[in-house]
N, C-alpha and C positions, 0 to 999 in steps of 0.2 A: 513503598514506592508506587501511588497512584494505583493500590490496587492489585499490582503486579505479583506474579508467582508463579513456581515452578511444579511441578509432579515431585519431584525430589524433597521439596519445604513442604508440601502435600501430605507424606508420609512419614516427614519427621513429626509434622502437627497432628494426624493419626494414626500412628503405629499398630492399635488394634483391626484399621479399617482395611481389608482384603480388596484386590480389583477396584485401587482409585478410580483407573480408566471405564471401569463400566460404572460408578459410583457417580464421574461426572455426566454420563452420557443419561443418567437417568433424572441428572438436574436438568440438561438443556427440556425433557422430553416433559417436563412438567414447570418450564416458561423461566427459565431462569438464563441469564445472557452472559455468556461465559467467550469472553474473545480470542482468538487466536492468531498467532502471526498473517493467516490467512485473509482475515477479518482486519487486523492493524499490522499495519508493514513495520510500526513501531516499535513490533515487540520482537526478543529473538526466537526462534523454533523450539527453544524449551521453555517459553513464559508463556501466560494467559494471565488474562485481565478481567475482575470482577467487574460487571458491567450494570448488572440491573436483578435484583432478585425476583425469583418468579413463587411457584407455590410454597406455603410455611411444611415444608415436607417432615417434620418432624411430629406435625399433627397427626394423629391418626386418619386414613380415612381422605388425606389428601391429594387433589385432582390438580390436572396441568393448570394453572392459573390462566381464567379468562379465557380459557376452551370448555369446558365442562367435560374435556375427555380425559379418560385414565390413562397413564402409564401404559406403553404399547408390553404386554408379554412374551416373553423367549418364540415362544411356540406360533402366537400371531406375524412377529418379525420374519417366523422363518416362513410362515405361511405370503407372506406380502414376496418376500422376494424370488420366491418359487415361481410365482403370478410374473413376474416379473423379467422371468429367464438370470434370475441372476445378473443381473446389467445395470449398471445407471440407466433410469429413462431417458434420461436429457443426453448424454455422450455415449452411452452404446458401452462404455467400461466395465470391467470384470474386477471384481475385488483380488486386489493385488496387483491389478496390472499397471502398466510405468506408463505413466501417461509419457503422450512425445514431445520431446526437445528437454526431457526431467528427469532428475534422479527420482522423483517422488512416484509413490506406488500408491494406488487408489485403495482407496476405506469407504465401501457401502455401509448406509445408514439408512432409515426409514423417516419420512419426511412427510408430515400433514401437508395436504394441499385444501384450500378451498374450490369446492364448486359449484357453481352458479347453476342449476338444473332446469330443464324446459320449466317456465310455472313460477322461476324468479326464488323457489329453497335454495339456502344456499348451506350444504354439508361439507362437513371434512372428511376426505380419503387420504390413503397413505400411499405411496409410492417412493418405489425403490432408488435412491440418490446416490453418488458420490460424495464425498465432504466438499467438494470443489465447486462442483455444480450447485450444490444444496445452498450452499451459502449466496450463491446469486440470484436464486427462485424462492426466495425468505417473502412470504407478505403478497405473493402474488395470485392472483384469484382466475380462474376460469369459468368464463360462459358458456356453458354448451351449447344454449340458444346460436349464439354469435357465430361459433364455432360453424355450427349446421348450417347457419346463414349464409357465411361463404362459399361454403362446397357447394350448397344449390345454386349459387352463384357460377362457378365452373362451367366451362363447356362440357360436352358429353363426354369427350376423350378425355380432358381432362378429369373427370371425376370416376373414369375405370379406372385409369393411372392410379388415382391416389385409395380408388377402393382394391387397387390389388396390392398397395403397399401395407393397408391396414392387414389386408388377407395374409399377406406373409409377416407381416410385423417387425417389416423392414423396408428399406429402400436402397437402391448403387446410385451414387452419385456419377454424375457422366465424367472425362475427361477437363472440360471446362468450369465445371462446379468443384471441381478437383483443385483447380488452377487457382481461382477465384479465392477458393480458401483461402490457400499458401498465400494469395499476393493478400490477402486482408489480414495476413500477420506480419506482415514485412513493418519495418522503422520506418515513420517517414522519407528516410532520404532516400531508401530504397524504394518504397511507393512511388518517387517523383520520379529517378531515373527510370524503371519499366513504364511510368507514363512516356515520358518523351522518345524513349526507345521505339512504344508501340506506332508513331509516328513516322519512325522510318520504314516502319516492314513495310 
């Protein structure tokens, strides 16, 4: 069916094969595109969908396809999310924990970034993901130039501000950045009615 399959047809098709689940996780990590309901709304929570092969991983000696990089090792993985506090960089998540308004509990993973370095190299690092996050920061590249650009850009106050969030490797969002969130997840119809409401206070 277009591709379609389950972990269950997984292991009937390799019964010898131990740890599907880390078996696929070492396909995605050497370029191969393996979809998930998360990825296609199409599918149900127990399919995935063959999407696009990545490295001939059966050859000896075989790298990520079209990165030139190996296969991340147990030992490295644990050393990235150490680096990391253990957290998704993007949401601040802890492996296992329930994301809000979801039954679903987060799964960190280690995630190539590209980055663009003063001097115009551009390398890949790894940072620590969620699967949820990961999936929406797929292809996307950072300037550090750019990045620097802006802050010097900053007023003074403004750039203690943000060099004591790097300092602590965090930031408290105020009462109204708080707000602002919540109302940027509302339904449209609710977005409309607090628009017009705010017209009466």
């Amino acid at each position: 069916m277009d591709n379609v399959f389950t972990k269950a047809e997984l292991r009937e098709a390799f019964p010898e094969t131990s740890q599907i689940d880390r078996r696929m996780r070492d396909l995605r990590d050497r370029g191969w595109r393996i979809a998930t309901n998360r990825e296609d709304k199409t599918l149900d929570p127990s399919e995935q969908r063959f999407v696009e092969m990545g490295a001939e991983v059966w050859k000896k000696g075989q790298t990520k396809a079209g990165s030139g990089t190996a296969a991340i090792s147990r030992n490295r993985r644990r050393e990235v999310m150490a680096d990391d506090g253990n957290l998704c960089r993007i949401c601040g998540i802890a492996g296992g924990g329930e994301y809000e308004g979801s039954l679903e509990n987060a799964q960190l993973d280690i995630a190539r970034r590209e980055v663009r370095k003063p001097g115009g190299e551009v390398v890949t690092e790894l940072v620590t993901e969620c699967r949820r996050c990961r999936i929406g920061g797929r292809d996307k590249q950072v300037d550090l130039e750019d990045l620097l650009g802006r802050i010097r850009q900053m007023s003074a106050i403004e750039q203690e501000h943000f060099a004591q969030w790097v300092e602590d490797d965090r930031r408290d969002f105020s009462a109204m950045e708080l707000l602002w969130g919540e109302y940027r997840t509302l339904p449209a119809e609710s977005r409309a009615y607090v628009h017009r409401m705010l017209k009466s206070f």
